[in-house]
N, C-alpha and C positions, 0 to 999 in steps of 0.2 A: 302417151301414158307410159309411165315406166314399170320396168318386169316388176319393183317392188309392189308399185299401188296394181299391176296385173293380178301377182299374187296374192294380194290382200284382200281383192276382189275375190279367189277362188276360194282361199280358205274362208272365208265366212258362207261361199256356197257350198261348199262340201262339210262345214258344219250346222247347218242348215238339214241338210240330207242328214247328216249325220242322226241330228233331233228325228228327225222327220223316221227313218230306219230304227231307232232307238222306243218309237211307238209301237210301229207297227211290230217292231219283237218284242211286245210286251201283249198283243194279242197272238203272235206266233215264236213261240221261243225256239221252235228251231231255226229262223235266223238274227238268234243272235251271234252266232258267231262270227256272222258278216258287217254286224253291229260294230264287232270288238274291233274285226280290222277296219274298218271305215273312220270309228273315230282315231285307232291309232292312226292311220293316215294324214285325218285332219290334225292333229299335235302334229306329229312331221314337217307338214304343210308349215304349219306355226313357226314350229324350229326355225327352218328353213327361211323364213318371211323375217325375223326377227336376224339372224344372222345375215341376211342382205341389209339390213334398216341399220344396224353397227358398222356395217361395211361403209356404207354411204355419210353415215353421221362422223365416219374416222375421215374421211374422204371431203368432209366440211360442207358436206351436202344436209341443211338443216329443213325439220318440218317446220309447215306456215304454224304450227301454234306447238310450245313447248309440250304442252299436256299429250300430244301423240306419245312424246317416249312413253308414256303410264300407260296409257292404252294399248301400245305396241307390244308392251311389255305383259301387260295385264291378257292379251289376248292367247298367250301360248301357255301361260300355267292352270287354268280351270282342266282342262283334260289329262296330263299327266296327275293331277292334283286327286283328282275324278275316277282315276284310276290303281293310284295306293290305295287309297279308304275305300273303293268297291270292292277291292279281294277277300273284306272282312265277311262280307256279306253274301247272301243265296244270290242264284242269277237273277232272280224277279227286281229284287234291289239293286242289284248290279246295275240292271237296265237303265231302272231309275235315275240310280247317281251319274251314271255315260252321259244319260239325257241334258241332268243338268250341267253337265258340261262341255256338251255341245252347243248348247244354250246361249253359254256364259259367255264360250267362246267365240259364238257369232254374234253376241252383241257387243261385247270388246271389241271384236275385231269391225263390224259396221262404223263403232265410234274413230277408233283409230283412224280408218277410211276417212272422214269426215273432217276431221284434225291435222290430217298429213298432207294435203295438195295444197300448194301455194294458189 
């Protein structure tokens, strides 16, 4: 298994956790602040997974089914995206929109997974 499908493995777990941390501060709001860096984290993660996937597709290294680029792609923008439009809002909201994009992000990134191994 290569560091890319490694990494594509983690970030859909650490946005998973991410969901998962993103509840649970919505019955304890003191931590969401662990919330906020957790999913920035998983965006990172994304970055970073998305920036090896270029590296390799420059390098003529191609996924077994085209539709991974969309999904590759599609899996790093829900939590930055998730995080402009939540600073309009109270923390209780805040929560919510993280949520749904760690959500988004984990299930972009599961399909990706799915799409991407020969």
């Amino acid at each position: 298994m290569s560091i890319h499908a490694r990494l594509g493995v983690a970030v859909v777990v650490v946005a998973v956790v991410g969901a998962i941390l993103a509840l649970v501060a919505r019955a304890r709001p003191q931590a969401f602040p662990t919330v906020r860096v957790f999913v920035r984290l998983c965006g990172a993660a994304a970055a970073v997974q998305v920036v090896i996937g270029l590296v390799l597709l420059a390098m003529g290294d191609r996924p077994a089914q085209g539709i991974h680029l969309f999904y590759g792609a599609a899996t790093f923008v829900p939590i930055p995206l998730a995080e402009v439009y939540a600073k309009r809002f109270p923390a209780r909201d805040e929560t919510m929109l993280l949520l749904a994009g760690a959500v988004a992000t984990a299930l972009f990134g599961f399909r990706a997974i799915t799409t991407g191994s020969a």
